[in-house]
Each structure stands twice: as structure tokens, then as C-alpha cells.
Backbone as a chain_set.jsonl record, in Angstrom:
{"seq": "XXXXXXXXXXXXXXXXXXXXXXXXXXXXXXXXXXXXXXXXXXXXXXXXXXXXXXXXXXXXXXXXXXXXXXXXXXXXXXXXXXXXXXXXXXXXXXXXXXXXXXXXXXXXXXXXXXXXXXXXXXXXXXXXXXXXXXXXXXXXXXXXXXXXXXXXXXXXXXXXXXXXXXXXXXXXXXXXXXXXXXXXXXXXXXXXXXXXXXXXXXXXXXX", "coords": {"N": [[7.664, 18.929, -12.632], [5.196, 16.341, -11.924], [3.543, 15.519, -8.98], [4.905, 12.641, -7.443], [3.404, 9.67, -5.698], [4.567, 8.076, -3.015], [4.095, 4.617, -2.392], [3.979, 2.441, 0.849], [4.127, -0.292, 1.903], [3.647, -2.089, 5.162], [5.829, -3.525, 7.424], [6.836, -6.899, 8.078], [4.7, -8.894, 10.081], [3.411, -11.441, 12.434], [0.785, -12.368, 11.093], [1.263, -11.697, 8.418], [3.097, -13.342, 7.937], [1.913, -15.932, 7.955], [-0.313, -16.191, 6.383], [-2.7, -15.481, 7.09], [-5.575, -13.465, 7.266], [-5.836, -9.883, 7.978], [-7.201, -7.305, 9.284], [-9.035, -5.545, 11.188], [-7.84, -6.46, 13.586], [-5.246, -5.37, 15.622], [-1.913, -6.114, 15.296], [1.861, -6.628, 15.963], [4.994, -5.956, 14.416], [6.691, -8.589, 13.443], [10.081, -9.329, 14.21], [11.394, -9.251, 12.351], [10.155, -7.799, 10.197], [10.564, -5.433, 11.49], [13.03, -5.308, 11.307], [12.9, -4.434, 8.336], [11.737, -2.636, 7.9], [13.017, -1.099, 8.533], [15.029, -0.75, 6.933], [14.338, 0.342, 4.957], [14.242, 3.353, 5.137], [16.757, 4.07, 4.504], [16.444, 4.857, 0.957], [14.593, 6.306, 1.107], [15.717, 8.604, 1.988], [16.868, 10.675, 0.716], [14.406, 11.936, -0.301], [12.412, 14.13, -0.753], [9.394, 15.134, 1.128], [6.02, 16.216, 1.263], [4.017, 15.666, 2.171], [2.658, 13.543, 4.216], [1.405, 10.339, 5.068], [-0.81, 8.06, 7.012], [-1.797, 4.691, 7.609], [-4.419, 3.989, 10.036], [-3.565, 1.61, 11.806], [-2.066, -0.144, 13.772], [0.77, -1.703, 12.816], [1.019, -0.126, 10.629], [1.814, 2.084, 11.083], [3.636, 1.781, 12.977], [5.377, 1.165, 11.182], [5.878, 3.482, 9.54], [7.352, 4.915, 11.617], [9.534, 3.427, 12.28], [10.476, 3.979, 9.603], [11.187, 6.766, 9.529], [9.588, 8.624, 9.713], [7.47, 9.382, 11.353], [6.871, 11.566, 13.007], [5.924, 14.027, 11.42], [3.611, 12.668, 10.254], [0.593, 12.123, 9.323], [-2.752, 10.726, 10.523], [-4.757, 9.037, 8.502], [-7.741, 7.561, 8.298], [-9.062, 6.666, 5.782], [-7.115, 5.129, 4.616], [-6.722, 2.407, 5.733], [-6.764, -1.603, 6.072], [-8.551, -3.393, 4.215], [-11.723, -4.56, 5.171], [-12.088, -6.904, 6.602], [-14.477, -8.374, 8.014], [-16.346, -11.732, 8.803], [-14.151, -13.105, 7.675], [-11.676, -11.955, 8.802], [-8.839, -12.642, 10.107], [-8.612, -15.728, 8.975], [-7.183, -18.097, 6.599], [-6.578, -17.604, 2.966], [-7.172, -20.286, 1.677], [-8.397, -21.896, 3.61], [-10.933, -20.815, 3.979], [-11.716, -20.692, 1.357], [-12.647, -23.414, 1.642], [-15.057, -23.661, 1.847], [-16.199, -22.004, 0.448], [-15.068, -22.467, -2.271], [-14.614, -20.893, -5.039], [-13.776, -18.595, -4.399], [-12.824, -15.046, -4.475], [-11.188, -12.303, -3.027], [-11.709, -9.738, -4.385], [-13.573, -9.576, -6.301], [-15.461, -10.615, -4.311], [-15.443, -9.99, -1.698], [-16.094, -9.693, 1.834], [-18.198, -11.073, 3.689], [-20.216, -9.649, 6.25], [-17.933, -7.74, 6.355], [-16.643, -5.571, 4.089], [-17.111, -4.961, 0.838], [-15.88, -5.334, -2.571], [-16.827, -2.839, -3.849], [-16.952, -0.683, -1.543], [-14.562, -0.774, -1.05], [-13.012, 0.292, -3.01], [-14.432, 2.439, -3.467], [-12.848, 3.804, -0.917], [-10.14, 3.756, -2.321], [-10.707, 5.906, -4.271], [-11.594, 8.506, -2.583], [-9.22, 8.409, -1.314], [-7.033, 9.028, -3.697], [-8.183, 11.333, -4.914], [-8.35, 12.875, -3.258], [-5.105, 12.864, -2.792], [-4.655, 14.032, -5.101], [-5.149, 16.666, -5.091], [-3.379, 17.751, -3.721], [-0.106, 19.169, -3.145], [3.169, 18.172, -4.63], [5.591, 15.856, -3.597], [4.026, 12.866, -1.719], [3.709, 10.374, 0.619], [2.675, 7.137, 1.492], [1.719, 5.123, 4.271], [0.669, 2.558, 4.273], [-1.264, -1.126, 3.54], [-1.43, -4.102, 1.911], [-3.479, -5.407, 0.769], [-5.295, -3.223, 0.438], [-3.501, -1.397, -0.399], [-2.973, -2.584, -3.172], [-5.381, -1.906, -4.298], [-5.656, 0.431, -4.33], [-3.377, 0.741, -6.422], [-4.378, 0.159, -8.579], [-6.857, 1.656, -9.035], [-5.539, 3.805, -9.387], [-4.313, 4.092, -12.27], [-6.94, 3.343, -13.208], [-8.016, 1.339, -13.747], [-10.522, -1.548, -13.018], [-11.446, -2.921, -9.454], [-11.624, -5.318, -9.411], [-9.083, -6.266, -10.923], [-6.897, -5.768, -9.515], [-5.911, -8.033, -8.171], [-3.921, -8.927, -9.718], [-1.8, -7.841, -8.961], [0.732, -8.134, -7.12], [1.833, -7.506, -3.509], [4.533, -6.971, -1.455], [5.338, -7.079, 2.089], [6.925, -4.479, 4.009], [7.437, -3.472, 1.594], [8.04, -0.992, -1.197], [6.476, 1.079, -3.631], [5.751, 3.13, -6.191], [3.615, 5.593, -7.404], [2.918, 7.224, -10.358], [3.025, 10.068, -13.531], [3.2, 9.484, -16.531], [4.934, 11.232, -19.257], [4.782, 13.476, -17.754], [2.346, 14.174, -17.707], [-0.552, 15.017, -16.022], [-2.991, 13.31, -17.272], [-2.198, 11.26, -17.866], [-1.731, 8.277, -15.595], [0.43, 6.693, -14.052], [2.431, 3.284, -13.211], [5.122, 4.06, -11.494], [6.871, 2.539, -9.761], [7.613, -0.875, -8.781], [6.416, -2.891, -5.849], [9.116, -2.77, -4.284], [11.359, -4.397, -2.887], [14.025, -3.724, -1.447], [16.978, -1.534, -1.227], [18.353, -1.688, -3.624], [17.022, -2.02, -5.682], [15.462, 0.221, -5.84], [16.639, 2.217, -6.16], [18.202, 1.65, -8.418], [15.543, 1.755, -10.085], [15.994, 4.169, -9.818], [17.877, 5.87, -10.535], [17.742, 5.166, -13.475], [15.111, 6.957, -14.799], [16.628, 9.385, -14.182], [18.308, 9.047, -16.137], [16.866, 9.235, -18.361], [16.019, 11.562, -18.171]], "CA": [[7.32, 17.529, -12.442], [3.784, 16.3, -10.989], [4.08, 14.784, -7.659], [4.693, 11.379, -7.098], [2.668, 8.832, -4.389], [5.322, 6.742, -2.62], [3.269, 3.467, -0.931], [4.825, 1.554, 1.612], [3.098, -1.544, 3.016], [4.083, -2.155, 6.137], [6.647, -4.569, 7.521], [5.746, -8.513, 8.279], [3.331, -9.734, 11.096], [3.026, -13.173, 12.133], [-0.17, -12.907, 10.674], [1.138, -11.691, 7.196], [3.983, -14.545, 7.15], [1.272, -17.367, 7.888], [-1.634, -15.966, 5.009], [-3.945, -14.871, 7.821], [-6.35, -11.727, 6.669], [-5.556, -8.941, 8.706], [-7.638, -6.058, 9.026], [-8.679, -4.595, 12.168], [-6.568, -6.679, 14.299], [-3.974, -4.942, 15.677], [-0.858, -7.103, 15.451], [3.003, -5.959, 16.151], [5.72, -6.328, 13.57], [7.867, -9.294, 13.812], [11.411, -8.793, 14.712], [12.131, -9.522, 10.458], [9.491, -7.117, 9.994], [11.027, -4.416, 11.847], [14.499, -4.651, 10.266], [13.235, -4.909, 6.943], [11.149, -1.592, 7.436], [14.278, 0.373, 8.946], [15.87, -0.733, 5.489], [13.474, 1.525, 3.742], [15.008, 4.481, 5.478], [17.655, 4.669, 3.209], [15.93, 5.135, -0.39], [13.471, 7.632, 1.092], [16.165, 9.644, 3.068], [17.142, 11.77, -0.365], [13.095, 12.562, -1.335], [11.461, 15.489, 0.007], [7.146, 14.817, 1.257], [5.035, 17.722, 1.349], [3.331, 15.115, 3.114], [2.974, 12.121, 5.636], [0.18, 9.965, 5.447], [-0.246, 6.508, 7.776], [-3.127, 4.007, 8.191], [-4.572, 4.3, 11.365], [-3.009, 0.069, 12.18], [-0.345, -0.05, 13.894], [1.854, -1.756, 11.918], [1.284, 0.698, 9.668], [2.08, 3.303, 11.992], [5.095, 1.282, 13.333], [6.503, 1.104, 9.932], [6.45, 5.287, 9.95], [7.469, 5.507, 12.904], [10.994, 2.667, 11.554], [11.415, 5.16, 8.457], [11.281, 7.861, 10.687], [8.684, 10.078, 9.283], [6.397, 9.645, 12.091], [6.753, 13.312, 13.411], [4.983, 14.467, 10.565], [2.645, 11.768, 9.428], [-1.38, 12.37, 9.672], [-3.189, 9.351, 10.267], [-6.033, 8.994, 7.479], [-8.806, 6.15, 8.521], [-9.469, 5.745, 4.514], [-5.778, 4.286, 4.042], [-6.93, 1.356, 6.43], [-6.624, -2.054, 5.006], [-9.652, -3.65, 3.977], [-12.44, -4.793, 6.705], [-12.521, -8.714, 6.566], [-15.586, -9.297, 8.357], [-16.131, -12.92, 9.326], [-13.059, -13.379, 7.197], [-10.388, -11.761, 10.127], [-8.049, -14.211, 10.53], [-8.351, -16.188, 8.456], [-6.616, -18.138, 5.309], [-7.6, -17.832, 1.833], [-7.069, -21.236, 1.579], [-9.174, -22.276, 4.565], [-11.949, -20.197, 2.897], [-12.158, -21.703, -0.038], [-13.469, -25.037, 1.436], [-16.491, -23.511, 2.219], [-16.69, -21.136, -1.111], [-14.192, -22.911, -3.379], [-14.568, -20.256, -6.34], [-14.124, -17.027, -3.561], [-12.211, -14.323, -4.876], [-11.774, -11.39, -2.108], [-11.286, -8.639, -5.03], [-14.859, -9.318, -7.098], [-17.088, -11.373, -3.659], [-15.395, -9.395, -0.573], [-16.162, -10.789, 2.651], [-19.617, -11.348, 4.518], [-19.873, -8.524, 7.28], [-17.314, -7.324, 6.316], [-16.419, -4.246, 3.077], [-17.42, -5.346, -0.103], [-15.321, -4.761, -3.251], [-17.358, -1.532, -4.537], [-16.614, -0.185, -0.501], [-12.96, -0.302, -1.047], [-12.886, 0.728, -4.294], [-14.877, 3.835, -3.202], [-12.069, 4.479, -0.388], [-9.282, 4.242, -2.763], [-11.25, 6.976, -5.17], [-11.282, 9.175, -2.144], [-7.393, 9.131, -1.222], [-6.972, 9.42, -4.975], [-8.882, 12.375, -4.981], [-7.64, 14.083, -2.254], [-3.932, 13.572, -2.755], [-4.173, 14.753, -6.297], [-5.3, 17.475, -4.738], [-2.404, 18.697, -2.388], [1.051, 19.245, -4.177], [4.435, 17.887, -3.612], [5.411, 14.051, -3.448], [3.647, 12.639, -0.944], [4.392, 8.773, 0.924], [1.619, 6.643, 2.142], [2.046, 3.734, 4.733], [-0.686, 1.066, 4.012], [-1.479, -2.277, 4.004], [-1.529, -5.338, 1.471], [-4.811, -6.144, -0.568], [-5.925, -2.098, 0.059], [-2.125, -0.857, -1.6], [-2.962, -3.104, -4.447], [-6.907, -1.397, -4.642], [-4.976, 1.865, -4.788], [-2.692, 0.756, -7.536], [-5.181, -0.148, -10.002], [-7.635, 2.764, -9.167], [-4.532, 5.015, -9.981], [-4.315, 3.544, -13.139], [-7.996, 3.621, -14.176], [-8.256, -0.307, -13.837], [-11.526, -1.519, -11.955], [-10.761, -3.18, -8.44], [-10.912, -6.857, -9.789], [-8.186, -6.414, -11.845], [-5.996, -5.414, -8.347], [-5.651, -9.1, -7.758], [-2.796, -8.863, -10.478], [-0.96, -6.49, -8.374], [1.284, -8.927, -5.914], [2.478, -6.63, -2.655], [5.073, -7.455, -0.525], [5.596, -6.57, 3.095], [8.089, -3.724, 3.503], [8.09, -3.075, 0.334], [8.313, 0.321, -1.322], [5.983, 1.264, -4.628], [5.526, 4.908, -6.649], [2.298, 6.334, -8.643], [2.988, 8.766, -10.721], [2.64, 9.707, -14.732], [4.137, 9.603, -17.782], [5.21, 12.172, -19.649], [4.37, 14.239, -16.52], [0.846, 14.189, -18.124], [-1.836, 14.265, -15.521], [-4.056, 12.594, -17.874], [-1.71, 9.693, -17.992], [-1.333, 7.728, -14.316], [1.025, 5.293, -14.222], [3.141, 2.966, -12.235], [6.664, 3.929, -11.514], [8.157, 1.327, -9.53], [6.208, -1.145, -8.229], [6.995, -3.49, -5.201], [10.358, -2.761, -4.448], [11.695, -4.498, -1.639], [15.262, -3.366, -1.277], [17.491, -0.237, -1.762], [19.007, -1.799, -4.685], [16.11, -2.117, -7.104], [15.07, 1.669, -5.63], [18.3, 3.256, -6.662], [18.026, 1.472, -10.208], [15.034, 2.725, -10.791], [15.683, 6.041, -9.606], [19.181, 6.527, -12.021], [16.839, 4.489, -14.85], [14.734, 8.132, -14.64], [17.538, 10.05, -14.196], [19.231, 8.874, -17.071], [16.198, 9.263, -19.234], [15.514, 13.299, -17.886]], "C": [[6.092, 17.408, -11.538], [4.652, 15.58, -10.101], [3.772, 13.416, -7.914], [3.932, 10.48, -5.499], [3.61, 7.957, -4.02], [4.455, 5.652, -1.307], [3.92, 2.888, -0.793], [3.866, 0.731, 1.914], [4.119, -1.633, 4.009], [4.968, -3.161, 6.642], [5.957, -6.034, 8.073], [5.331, -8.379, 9.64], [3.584, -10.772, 10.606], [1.735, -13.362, 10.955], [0.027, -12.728, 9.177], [1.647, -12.821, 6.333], [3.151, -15.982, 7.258], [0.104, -17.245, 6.838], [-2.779, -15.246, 5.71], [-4.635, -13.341, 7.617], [-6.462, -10.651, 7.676], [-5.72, -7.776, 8.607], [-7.776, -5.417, 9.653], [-8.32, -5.174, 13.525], [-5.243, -5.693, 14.357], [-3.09, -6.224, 16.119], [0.384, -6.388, 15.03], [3.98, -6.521, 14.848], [6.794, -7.653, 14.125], [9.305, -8.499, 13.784], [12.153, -8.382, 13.109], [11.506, -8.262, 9.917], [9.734, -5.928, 10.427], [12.53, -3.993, 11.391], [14.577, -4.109, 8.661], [12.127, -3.082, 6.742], [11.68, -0.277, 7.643], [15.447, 0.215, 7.54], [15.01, 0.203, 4.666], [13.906, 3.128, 3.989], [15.872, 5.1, 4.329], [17.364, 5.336, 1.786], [15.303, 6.143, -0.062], [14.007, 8.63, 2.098], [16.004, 10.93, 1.576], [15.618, 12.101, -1.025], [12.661, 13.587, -0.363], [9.749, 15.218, -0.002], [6.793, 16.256, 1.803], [4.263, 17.42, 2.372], [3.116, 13.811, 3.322], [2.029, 11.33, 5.692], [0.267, 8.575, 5.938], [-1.986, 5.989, 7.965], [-3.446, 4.088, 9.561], [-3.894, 2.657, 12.414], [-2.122, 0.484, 12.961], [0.875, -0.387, 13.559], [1.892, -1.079, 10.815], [2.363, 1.985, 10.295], [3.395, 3.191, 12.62], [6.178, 1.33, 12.564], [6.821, 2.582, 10.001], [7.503, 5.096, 10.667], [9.561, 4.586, 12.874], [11.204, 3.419, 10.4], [11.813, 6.276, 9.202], [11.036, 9.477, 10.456], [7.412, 10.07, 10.302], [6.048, 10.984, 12.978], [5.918, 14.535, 12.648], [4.035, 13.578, 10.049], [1.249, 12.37, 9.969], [-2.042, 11.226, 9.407], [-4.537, 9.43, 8.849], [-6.428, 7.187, 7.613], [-9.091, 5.639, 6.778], [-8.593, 4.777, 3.906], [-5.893, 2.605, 4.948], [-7.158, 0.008, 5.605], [-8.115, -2.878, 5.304], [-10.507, -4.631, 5.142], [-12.783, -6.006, 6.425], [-13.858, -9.326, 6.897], [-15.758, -10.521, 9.17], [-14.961, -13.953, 8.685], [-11.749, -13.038, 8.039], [-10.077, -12.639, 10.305], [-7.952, -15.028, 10.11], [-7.696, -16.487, 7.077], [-7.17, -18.228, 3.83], [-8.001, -19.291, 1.651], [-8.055, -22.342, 2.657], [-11.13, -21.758, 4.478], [-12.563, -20.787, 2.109], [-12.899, -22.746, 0.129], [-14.424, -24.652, 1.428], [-17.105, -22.71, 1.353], [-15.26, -21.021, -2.398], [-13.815, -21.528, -4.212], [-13.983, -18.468, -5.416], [-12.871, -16.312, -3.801], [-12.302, -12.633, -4.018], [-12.083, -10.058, -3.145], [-12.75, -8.946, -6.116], [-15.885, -9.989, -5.719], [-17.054, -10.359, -2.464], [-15.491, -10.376, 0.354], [-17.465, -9.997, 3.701], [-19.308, -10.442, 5.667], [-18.932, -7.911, 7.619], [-17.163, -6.273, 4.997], [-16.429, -5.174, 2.031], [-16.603, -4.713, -1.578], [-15.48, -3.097, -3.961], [-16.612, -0.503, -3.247], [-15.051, 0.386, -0.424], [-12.646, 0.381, -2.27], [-12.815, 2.498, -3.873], [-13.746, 4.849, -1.932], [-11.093, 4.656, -1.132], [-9.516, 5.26, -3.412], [-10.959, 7.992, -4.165], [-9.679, 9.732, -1.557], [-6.705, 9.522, -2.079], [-7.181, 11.357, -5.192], [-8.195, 13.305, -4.39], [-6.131, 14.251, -2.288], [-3.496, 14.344, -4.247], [-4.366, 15.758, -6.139], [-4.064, 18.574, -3.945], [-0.836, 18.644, -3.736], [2.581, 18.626, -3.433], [4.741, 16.112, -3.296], [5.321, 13.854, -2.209], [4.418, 10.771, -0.785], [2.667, 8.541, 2.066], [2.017, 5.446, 3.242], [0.768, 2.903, 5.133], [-0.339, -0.005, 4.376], [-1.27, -2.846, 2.196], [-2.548, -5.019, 0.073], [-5.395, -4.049, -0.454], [-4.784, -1.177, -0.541], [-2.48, -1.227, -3.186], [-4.345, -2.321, -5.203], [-6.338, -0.14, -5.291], [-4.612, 2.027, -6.511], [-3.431, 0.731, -9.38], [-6.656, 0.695, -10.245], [-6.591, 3.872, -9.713], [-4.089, 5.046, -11.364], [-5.832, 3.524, -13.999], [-8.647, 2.41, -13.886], [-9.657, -0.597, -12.502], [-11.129, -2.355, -10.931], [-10.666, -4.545, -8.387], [-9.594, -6.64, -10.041], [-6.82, -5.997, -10.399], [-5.203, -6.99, -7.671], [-4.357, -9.863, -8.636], [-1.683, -8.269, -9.679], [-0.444, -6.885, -7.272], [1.993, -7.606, -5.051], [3.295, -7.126, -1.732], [4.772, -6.697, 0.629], [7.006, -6.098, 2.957], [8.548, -3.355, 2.143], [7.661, -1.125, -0.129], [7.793, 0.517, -2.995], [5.757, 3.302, -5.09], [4.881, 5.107, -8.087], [2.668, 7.415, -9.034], [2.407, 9.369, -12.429], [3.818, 9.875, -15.192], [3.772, 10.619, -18.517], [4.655, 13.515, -18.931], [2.864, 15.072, -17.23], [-0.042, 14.289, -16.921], [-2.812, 13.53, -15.998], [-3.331, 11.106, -17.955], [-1.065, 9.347, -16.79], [-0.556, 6.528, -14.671], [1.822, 5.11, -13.173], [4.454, 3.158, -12.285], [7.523, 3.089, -11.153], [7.023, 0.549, -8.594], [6.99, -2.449, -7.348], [8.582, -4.149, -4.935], [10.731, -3.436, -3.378], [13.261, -4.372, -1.008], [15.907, -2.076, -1.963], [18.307, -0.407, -3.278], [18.544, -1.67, -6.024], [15.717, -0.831, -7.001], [15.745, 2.481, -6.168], [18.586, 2.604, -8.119], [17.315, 1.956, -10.647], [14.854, 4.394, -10.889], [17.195, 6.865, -10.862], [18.673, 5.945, -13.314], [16.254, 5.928, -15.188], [15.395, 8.851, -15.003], [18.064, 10.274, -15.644], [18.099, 9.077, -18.657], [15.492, 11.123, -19.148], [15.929, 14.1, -19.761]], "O": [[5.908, 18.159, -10.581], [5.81, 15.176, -10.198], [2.738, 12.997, -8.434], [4.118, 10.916, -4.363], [3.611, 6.913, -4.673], [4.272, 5.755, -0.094], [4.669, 2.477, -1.679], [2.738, 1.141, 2.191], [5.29, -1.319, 3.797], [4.713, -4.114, 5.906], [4.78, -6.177, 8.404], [5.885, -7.478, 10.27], [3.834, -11.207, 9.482], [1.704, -14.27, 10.125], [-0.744, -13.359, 8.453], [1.365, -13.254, 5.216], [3.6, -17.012, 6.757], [-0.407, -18.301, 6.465], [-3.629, -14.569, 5.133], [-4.07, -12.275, 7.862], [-7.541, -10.701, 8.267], [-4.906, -7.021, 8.075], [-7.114, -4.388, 9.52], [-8.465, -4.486, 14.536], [-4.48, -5.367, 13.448], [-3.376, -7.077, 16.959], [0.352, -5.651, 14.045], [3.62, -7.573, 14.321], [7.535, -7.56, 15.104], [9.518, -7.344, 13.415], [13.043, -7.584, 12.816], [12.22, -7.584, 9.179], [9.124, -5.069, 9.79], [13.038, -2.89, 11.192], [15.5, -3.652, 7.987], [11.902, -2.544, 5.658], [11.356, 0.872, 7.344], [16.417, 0.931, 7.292], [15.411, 0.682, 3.605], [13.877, 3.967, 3.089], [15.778, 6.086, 3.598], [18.028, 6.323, 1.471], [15.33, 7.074, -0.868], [13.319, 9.323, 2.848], [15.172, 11.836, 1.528], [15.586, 12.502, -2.189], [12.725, 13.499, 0.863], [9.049, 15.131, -1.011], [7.309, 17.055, 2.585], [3.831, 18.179, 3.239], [3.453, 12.984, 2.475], [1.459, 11.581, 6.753], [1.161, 7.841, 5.514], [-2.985, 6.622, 8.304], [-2.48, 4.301, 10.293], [-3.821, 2.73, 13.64], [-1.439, 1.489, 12.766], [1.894, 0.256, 13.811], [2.747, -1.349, 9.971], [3.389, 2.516, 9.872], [4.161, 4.136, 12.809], [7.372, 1.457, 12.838], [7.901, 2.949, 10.463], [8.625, 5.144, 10.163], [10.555, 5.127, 13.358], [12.406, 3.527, 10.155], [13.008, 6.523, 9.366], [11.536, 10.582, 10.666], [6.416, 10.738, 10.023], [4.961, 11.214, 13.506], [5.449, 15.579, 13.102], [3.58, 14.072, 9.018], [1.088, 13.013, 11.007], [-2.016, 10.691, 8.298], [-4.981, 10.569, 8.701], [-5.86, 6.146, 7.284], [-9.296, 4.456, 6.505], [-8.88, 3.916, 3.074], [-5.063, 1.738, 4.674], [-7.681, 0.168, 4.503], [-8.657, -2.946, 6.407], [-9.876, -5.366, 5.902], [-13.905, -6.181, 5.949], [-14.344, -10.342, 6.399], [-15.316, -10.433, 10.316], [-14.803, -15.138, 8.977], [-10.796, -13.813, 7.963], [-10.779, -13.585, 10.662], [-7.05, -15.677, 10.64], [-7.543, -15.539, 6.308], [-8.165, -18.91, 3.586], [-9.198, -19.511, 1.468], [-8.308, -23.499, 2.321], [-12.155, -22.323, 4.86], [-13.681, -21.302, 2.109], [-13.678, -23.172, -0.723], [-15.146, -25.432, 0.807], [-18.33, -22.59, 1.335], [-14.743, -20.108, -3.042], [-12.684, -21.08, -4.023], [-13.9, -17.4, -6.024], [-11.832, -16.836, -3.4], [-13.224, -11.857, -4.266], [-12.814, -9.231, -2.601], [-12.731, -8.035, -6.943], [-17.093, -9.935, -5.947], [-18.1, -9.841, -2.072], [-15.195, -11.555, 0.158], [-17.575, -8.881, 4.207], [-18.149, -10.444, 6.08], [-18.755, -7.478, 8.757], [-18.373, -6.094, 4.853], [-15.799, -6.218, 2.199], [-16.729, -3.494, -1.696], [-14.585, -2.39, -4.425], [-15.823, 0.366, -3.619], [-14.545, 1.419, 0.014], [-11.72, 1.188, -2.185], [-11.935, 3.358, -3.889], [-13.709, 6.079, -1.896], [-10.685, 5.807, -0.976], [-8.52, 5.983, -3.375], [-10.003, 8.67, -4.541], [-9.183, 10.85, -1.423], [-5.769, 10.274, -1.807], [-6.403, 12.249, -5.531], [-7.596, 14.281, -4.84], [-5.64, 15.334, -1.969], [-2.474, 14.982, -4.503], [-3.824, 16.415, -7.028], [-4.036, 19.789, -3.748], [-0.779, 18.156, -4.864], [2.961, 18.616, -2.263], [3.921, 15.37, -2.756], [6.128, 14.354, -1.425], [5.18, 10.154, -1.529], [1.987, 9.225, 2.831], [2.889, 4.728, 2.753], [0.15, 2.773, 6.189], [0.537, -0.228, 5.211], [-0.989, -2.016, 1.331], [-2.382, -4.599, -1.072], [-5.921, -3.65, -1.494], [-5.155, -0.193, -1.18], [-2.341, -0.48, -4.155], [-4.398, -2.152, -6.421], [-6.496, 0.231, -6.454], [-5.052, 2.751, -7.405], [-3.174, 1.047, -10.542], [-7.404, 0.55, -11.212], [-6.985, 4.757, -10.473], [-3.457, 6.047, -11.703], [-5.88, 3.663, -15.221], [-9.872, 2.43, -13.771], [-9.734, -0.029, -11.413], [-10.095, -2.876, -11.348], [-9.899, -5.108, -7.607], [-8.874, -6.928, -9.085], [-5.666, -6.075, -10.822], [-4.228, -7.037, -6.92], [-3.898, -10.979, -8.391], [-0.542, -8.428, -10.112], [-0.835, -6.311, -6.256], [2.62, -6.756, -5.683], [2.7, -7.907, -0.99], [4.047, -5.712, 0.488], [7.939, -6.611, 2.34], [9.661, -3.041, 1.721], [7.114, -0.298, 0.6], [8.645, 0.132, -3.796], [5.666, 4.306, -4.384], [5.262, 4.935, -9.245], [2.784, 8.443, -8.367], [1.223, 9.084, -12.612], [4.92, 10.2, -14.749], [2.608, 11.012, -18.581], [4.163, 14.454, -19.557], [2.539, 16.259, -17.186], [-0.435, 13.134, -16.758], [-3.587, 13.034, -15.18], [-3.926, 10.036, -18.087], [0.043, 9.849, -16.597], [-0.875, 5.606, -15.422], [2.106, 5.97, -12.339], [5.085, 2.476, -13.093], [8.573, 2.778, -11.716], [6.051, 0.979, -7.971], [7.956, -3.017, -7.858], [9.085, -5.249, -5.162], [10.204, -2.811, -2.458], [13.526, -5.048, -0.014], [15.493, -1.621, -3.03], [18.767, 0.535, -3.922], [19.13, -1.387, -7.069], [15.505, -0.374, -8.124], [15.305, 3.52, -6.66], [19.281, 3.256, -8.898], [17.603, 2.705, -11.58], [14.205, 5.266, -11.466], [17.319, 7.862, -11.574], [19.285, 6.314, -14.316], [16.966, 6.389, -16.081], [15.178, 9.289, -16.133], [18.218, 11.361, -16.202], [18.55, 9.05, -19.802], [14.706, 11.666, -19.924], [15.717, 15.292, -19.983]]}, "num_chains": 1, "name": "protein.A"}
């Protein structure tokens, strides 16, 4: 079997439950946000990681650190979630008045990483974990999980704006017919052990 990519986004922030764009703010997990990322424990006690990888955030790093793979994790700066600019902090919706039509996934944001920029980091974590062997687990962010998902797939980094992510939730890249030529999504924003453990005896039951 090729290795699978398990991405985590990280658990809620005030700033994720009010819409606010959150990039290199550091901001702590809410209290909801910290229970809901020690529920992920469970599904990813029975997998084996070759390897550990964490955004350099700290709620990324916090979420590890609530599964309780932070003893082995290696931070990687390219898993960081996308650089807002004069967009930090703010709502899409608050945005808009001032560029109605603004779409962060084809315009980006003004002094801040531009869609091609992120694109080009998901290509490199791409790259490099197809490189190493062994199912790996990532703990990301939001709008740069979703960049991932649809570079792993082939899809160009518009098309990522299809690709809704929760907080705390729990997603897995892998292929079909354990093809490397064919990437696909295995389970995709899971947010509980119940839909994890369906799709993992769904698999099972199809070996």
C-alpha cells in the first residue's frame, strides 16, 4: 500500500469562529477548540507515521501537541497557512466592500502571498512527502489544507475554494488503486471519530 497524508487543521480560535483571516497571528485555541482536537486522538491512536509534520503556528502546534504526537513532529515553515497581508484580520465579508468581486483563491491579498505563492508551497510539501515513505500526518491550517487538497489531486489552486475545511477536522490523500499515478481523496473533512471509523471499515471491507 502507498502511504497515505493524514491533514489535520487545527482546532478553533476566536479568530476562526468569528471569519477573521488568520495567518501570522499567533492566536491560542479556544477552550471548544482544545476539546475538539483531543477528540482526534482517538482515530489516529491505531495508525502508525513514519512521520510528524506541524506548521510552525501555534495552534497548529497546539493541536499536535492535544493528539499527542508532538514528541516527534518537525516543524516545516512551508505547511504555514497562507500570508494575508493587509488582509490579517480581517473578514471576507468586510473585504468585499472595498473589492466586491475578491476571491482570496484566484486575487490573494495585497502584501501579502499571492495565489501562484501558495500554490508553489503546496507543490513543495507535495514533493517532498512523496518522497519519504510510510503514512505521514500533517497539522495545518484552513485555506492552505484546502491548497494542498487540490494540488494533490492535480486541480489548479482556484478550484481549492470548493474544498470547505473545518477546524479540528481530520482529512486523508492518498490513491486509488494504490496507483501513484492516480491521487485521490480518501476522506475528506472528517470531524468526528464516527465518520473516521466508517470510512476506515468502508476500506476495509473493500481490501
Amino acid at each position: 500500500m502507498l502511504a497515505r497524508l493524514y491533514l489535520i487543521r487545527h482546532g478553533e480560535t476566536a479568530w476562526s469562529l468569528s471569519g477573521q483571516h488568520t495567518g501570522r497571528t499567533e492566536i491560542p485555541l479556544t477552550e471548544q477548540g482544545e476539546q475538539d482536537a483531543r477528540k482526534l486522538a482517538g482515530p489516529l491512536r491505531a495508525v502508525r507515521f513514519s512521520r510528524v509534520f506541524t506548521s510552525p503556528r501555534q495552534r497548529a502546534r497546539r493541536t499536535c501537541e492535544l493528539v499527542g504526537l508532538e514528541a516527534v513532529a518537525e516543524i516545516e515553515p512551508d505547511m504555514a497557512e497562507w500570508d494575508y497581508g493587509d488582509y490579517e484580520g480581517q473578514r471576507s465579508v468586510d473585504i468585499r466592500k472595498g473589492w466586491p468581486d475578491w476571491n482570496l483563491f484566484h486575487d490573494g491579498c495585497p502584501r501579502g502571498e499571492s495565489p501562484v505563492q501558495v500554490s508553489e508551497r503546496a507543490d513543495r510539501v507535495i514533493a517532498r512527502l512523496r518522497a519519504l515513505e510510510g503514512n505521514m500526518t500533517i497539522f495545518s491550517h484552513g485555506h492552505f489544507g484546502r491548497v494542498l487538497a487540490a494540488r494533490w489531486i492535480g486541480l489548479p489552486v482556484r478550484q481549492a475554494q470548493h474544498f470547505l475545511l473545518s477546524t479540528a477536522s481530520l482529512s486523508i490523500l492518498g490513491y486509488e488503486h494504490n496507483l501513484a499515478t492516480e491521487s485521490a481523496i480518501v476522506l475528506w473533512n472528517a470531524v468526528s471519530s464516527e465518520i473516521f471509523d466508517s470510512a476506515r471499515h468502508s476500506e476495509e471491507e473493500g481490501k
